[in-house]
N, C-alpha and C positions, 0 to 999 in steps of 0.2 A: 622274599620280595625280589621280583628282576629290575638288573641295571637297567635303564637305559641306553641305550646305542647312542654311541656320540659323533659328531659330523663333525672331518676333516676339512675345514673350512679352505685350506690349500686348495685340498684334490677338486671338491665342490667347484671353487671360481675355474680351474682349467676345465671342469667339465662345462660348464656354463657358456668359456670361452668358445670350448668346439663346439657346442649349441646353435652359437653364436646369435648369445641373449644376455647382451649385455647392461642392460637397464635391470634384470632378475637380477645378475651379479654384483650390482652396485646395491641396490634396495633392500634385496633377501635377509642380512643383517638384523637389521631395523624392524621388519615387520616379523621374521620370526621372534623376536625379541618383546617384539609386543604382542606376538600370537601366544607366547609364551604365557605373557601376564596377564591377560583377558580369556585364556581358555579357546581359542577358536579353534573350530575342528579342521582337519588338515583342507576339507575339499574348501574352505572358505578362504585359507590363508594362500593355496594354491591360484582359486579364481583369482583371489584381490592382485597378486605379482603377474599374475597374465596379464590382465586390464591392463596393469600402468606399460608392463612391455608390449600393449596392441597401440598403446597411444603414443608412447617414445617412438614407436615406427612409424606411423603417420605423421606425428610434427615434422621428422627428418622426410620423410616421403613430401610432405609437402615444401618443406624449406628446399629440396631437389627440383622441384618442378617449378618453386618461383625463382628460382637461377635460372632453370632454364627457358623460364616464359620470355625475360630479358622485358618485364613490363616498363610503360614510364616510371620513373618513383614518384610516391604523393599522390596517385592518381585515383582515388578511392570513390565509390559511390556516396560516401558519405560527404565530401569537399563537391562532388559535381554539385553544380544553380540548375536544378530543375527549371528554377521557376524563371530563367532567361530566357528557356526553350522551351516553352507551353506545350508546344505540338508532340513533345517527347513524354509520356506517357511512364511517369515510375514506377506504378504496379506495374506494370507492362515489363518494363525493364529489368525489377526485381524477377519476376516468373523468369523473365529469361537466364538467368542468371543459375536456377537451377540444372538448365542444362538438358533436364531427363526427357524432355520430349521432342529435343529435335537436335541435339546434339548425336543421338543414337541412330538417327533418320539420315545423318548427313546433311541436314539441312544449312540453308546461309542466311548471313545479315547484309541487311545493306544499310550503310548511314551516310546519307546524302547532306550536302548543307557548306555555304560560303564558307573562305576562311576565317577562323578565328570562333566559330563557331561551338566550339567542345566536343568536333568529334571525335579525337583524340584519346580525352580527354575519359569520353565515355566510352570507347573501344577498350583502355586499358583497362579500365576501373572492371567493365566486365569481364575481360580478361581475368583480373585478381580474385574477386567473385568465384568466377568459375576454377581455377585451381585452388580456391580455398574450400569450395566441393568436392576434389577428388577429382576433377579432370585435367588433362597434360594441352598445355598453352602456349602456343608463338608467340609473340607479337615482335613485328618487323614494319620497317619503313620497307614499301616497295622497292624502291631504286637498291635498295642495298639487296635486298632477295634477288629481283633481278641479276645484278651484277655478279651475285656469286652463281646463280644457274647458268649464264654466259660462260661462267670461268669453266663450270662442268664441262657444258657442250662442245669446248673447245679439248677438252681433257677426254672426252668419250667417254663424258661420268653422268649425262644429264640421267638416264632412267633413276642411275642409282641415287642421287641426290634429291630426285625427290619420292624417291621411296624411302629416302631416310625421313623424309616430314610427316612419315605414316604414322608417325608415333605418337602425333598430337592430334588431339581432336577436335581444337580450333588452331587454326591457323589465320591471324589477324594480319592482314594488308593495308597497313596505313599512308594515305594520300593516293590511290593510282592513276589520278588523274596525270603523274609527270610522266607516265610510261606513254609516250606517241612520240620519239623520234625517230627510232629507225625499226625495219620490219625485224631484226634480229630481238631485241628487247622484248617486244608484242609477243614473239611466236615463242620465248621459252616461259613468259607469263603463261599464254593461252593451253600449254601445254600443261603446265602443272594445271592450272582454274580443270582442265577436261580430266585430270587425273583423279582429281579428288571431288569430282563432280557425283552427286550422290553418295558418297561412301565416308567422304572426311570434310568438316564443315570448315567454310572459311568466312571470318568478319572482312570486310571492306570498309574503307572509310573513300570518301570521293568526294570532288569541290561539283563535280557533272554529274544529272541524274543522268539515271541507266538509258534512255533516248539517246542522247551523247557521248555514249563507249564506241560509238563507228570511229571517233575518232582516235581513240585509247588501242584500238585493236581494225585498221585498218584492213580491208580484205579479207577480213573474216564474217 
């Protein structure tokens, strides 16, 4: 009768390390151990330690993109009052939330509506929604994006700064109705909005419907 070969449980984790599959190297233990006592044949106990290493990389993949959404906290579709804003359509909302048909198109949102409104409220909420699908999410107050695209243009960095916001595929602009003081603000706004115009989607939130951006971006 032949021995069986016996696994160097050392060498195994440093190979695992260079792998670098380390939810395998924590877990493998355990479920060979149980693959052991239930008979499973190698291709079963192999799938079953891939799964849990495709999902440890997505929870962390997604825990990376809600850092760097930088959403409100608490702002969930589940806390939004539908029912304050009738005109706001939750099926409607939910569909959007998936993403796949106009997130890929470049396409944009607009949410119009007084203060205190939720639109905020519901910018982030979809916002979270949508990186909890799998896609990569901004969310920014205006003045502060502004402010830092000024800082570029003065630094001879505007292309590259917002080619760094290529990366996400919404980018949420919350409140722009304060952008109308001077024409420098407007033009490094109008400049990213024409960057990413068709190619990379961006949410708005706004107190002014879209009739009323002459004054948001004056001479343009």
């Amino acid at each position: 009768m032949s021995t069986l070969p016996t696994v160097d449980a050392g060498r195994l984790g440093l190979l695992l390390n260079e792998l670098r599959l380390p939810t395998i190297k924590l877990l493998w233990p355990q479920f060979a151990e149980r693959a052991d006592k239930e008979g499973w044949p190698a291709a079963y106990f192999l799938a079953t330690i891939a799964e849990h290493e495709l999902a440890e990389r997505g929870r962390r993949r997604i825990e990376r993109h809600l850092a760097d959404a930088r959403l409100l906290p608490g702002k969930t579709l589940d806390n939004f009052d539908f029912e304050a804003v009738p005109m706001i359509s939750k099926a409607q909302v939910m569909a959007i939330t998936a993403g796949d048909t106009w997130l890929g198109k470049g396409a944009n949102l607009l949410l119009f509506g007084p203060p205190g409104g939720g639109k905020s409220h519901l910018a982030a909420a979809i916002g979270l929604a949508l990186v909890e699908a799998g896609w990569r999410v901004l969310f920014t107050r205006t003045t502060d994006l502004v402010q830092r695209l000024q800082v570029a243009r003065r630094e001879l960095d505007l292309e590259a700064a917002i080619n760094r916001l290529e990366r996400f595929d919404l980018l949420i602009l919350d409140d722009l109705a304060y952008v109308s003081k001077d024409q420098a603000e407007t033009s490094v706004l109008f400049e990213l909005i024409s960057a990413r115009y068709e190619r990379r989607s961006i949410l708005i939130t706004a107190n002014q419907p879209f009739g009323e951006w002459g004054k948001v971006f004056p001479g343009f």
